[in-house]
N, C-alpha and C positions, 0 to 999 in steps of 0.2 A: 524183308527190310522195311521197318516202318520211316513214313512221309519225313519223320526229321531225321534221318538216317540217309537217306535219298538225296536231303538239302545237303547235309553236310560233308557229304562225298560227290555232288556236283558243284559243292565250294572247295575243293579239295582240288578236282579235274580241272577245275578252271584257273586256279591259280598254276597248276602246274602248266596249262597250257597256254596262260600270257604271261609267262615270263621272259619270252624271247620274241617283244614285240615286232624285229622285225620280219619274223616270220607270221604275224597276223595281219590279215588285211581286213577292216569292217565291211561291212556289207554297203551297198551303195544305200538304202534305206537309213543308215545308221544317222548319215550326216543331217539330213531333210530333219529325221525326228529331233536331234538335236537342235539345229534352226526353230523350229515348232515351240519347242521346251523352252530355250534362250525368248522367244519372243512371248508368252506366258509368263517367264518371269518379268517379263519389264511390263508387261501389260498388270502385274500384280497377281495375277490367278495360277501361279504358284508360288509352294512355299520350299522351301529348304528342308533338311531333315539329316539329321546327325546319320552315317552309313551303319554304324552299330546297332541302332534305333532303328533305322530302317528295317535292316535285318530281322531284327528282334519278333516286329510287329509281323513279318510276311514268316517267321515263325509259325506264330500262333495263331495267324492267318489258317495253315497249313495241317492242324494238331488235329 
């Protein structure tokens, strides 16, 4: 199975497996990073990015 084969059947997995949020719980890590990130964006040093875009880039990243 080639690397974007790989991506695209653990975007596959994933979606199947948060469809029924209330059986996922985050990990305690998850929150912290978030606070992290929220406080980066208001400090300015980061930026935003389309999720499609995103994707896209960690592609080709990946090729």
């Amino acid at each position: 199975m080639s690397r974007s084969e790989k991506l695209q059947m653990m975007e596959a997995l994933w979606e199947d497996l948060s469809r029924d949020e209330s059986t996922f719980e985050s990990p305690a890590w998850h929150g912290e990073a978030l606070r992290e990130t929220e406080q980066r964006m208001a400090a300015g040093l980061e930026q935003t990015m389309d999720w499609d875009k995103a994707k896209e880039l960690l592609r080709q990243k990946c090729k």
